[in-house]
C-alpha positions in Angstrom: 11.5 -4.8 110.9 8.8 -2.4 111.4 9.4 1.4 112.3 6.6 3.2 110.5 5.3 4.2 113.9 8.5 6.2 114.5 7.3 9.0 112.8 4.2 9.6 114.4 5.3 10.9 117.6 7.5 13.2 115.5 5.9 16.5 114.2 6.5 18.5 110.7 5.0 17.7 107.2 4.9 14.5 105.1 8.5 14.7 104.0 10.0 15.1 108.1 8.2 12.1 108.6 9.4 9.8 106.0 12.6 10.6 106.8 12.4 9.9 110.1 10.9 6.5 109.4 13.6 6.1 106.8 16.2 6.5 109.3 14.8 4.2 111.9 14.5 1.4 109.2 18.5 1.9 108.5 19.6 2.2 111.7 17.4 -1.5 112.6 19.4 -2.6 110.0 22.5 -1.5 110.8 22.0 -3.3 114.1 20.7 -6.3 112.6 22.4 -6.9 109.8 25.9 -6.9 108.8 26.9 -4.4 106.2 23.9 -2.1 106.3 25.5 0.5 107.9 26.5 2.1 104.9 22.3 2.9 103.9 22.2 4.2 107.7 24.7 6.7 107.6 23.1 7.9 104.0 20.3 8.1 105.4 21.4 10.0 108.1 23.5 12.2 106.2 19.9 12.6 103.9 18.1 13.1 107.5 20.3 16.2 108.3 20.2 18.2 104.9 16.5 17.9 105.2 15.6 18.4 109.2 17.7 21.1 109.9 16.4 23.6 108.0 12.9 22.7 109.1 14.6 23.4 112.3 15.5 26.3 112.0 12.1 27.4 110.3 10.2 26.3 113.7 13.0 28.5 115.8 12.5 31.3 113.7 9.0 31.2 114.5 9.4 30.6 118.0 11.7 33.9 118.3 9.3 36.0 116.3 6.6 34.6 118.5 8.4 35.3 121.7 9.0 38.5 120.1 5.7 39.7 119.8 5.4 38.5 123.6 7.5 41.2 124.5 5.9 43.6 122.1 2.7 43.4 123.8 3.8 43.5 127.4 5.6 46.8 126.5 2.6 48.2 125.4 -0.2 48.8 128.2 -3.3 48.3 125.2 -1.8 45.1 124.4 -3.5 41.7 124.8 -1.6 40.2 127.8 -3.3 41.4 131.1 -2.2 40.9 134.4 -3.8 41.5 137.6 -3.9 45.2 138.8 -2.4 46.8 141.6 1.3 46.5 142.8 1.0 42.4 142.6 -0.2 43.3 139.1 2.8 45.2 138.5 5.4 42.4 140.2 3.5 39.7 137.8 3.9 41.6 134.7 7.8 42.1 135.9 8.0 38.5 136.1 6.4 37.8 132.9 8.4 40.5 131.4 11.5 38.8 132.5 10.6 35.0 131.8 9.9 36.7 128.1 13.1 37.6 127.7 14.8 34.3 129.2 12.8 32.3 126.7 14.1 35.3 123.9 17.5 35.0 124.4 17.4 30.9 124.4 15.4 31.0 121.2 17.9 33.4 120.0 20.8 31.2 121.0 18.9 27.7 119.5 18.5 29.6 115.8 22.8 30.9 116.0 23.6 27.0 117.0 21.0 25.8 114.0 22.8 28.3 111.7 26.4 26.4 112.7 24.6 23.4 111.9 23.7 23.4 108.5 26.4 25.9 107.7 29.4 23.2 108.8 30.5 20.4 106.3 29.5 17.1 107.4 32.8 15.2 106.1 34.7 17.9 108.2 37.2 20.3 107.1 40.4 20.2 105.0 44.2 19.0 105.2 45.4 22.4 105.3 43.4 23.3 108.6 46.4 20.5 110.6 49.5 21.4 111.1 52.2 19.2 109.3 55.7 21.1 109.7 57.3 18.3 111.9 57.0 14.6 112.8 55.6 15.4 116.0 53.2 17.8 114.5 51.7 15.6 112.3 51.2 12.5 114.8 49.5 15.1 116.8 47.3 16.2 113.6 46.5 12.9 112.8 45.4 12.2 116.3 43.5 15.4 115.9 41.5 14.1 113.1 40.7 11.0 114.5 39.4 12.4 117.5 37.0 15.0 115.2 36.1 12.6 112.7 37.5 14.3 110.2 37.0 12.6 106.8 38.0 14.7 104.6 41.3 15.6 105.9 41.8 11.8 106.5 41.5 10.9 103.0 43.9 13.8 102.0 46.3 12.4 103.7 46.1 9.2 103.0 45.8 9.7 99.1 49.0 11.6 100.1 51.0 9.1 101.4 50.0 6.7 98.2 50.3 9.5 95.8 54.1 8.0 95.0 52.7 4.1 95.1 53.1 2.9 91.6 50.9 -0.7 92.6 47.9 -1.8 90.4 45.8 -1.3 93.1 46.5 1.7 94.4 46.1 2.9 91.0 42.6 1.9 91.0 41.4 3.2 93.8 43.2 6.4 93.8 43.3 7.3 90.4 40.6 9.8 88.9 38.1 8.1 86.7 39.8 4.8 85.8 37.9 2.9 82.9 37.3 -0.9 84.8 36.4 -4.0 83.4 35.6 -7.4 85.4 36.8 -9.6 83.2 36.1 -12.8 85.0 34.9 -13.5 88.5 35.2 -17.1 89.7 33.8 -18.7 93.0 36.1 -20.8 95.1 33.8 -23.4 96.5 36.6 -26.9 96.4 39.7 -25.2 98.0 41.9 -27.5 100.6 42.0 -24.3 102.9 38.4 -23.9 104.0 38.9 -20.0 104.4 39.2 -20.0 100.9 35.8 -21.2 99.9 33.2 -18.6 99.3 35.7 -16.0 97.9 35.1 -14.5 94.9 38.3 -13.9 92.6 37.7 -11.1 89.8 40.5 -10.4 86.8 40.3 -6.7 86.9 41.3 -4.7 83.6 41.6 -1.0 84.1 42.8 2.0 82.1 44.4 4.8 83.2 45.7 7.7 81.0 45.7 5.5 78.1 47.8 2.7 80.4 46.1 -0.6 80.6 46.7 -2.4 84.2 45.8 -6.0 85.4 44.7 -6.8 89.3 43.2 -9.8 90.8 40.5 -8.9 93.3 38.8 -10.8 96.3 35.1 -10.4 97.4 32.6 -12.2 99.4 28.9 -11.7 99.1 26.4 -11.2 101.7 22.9 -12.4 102.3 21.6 -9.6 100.2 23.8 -10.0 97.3 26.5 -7.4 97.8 29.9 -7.4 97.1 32.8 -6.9 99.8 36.2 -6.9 100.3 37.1 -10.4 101.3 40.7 -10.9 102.2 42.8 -13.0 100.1 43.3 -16.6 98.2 46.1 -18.8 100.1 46.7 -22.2 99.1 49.5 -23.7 100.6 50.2 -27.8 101.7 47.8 -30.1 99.5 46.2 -28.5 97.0 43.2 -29.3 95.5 42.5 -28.8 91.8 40.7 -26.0 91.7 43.2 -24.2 93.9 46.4 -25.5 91.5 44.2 -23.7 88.5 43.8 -20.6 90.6 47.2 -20.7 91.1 48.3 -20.7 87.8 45.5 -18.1 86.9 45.9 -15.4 89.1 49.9 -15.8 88.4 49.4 -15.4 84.8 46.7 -12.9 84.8 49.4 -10.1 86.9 52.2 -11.5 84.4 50.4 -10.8 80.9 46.9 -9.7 81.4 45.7 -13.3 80.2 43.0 -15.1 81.5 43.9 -19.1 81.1 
């Protein structure tokens, strides 16, 4: 997938451009492969800390430009002139006034710039929703959906799982477990062909000094990475690969053993 000629119809110095070639690249990928839209939104997310400002530095330039256009047309030495006589005086009028048009956009483009890199990407916070009745809260929740709100979608979630004494929501909620894969096996003979291809890991982890067991389930795509990948039925005739995973993953919750 080639996008390096992306960036040269876009202007700005050597770092613009590589990010905007960067970004085209993700966002082939994203398209094209399955998975990949996790290094397009980065680069993305990378793509507006560093564009914006650069942005906003052209505006600026633009208004003080524009602002130097209205300097000299107020000032009958300066270097704009216009024919003479009274259509002399109607064009200079009309310049005068298409000055100030192009003034007050400018000004306008570098206040909406300024909202732009000024506002949180992830969006705002839990305590921006309100969340004082049950109908207030399906309203809020709708609310964040519709705004993308991130942020306030995670509060609430980790929220609602804050009282969820599982394994695995231990994991994934709990700040700064200590995790160990302790062994990761590849179902490739099962009797239930949805099965095959999973990867089954017997995760150890540690929080506040509390030791936890948890069978995981990946798959792996074309470029080696690791996903969630459902879970590992075996039911009717069993092969015997699936009676040992069985067995396994049963004893593994039970004690922490691996047999």
């Amino acid at each position: 997938m080639n996008t390096k000629g992306v960036a040269s119809r876009v202007g700005g110095d050597g770092a613009t451009r590589s990010c905007v070639d960067r970004s085209a690249f993700h966002l082939v990928q994203a398209i094209c492969l399955p998975g990949a839209g996790n290094a397009a939104r980065e680069s993305l997310k990378e793509c507006e800390q560093n564009l914006l400002p650069a942005i906003f530095a052209e505006q600026v330039k633009l208004f003080l430009l524009i602002l130097h256009l209205v300097s000299s047309l107020s000032d009958p030495s300066g270097v704009i002139q216009g024919p003479n006589g009274s259509e002399g005086k109607r064009f200079m009028k009309l310049l005068r006034f298409l000055v100030l048009i192009s003034l007050v956009i400018s000004s306008a483009a570098i206040f909406f710039s300024l909202q732009a890199i000024r506002r949180d990407p992830l969006g705002s916070d839990i305590s921006k929703y309100d969340l004082s009745s049950p109908e207030s809260t399906l309203r809020s929740i709708n609310n964040m959906a519709t705004r993308q709100d991130l942020r306030a979608a995670w509060q609430l979630m980790k929220n609602a799982f804050q009282n969820d004494d599982s394994p695995e929501i231990k994991l994934f909620l709990s700040d700064a477990p200590k995790i160990s894969v302790l062994k990761s096996i590849e179902v490739s003979n099962s009797a239930n062909p949805k099965n095959n291809g999973i990867i089954v890991s017997f995760v150890k982890f540690t929080v506040s000094g509390v030791d936890y067991y948890t069978v995981q389930y990946f798959r792996k795509d074309r470029s080696n990475r690791f996903y969630f990948g459902g879970n590992f039925y075996a039911f009717g005739t069993k092969t015997d690969q699936d009676k040992a995973l069985e067995s396994a993953i049963e004893e593994f919750k039970r004690t922490g053993k691996i047999i």
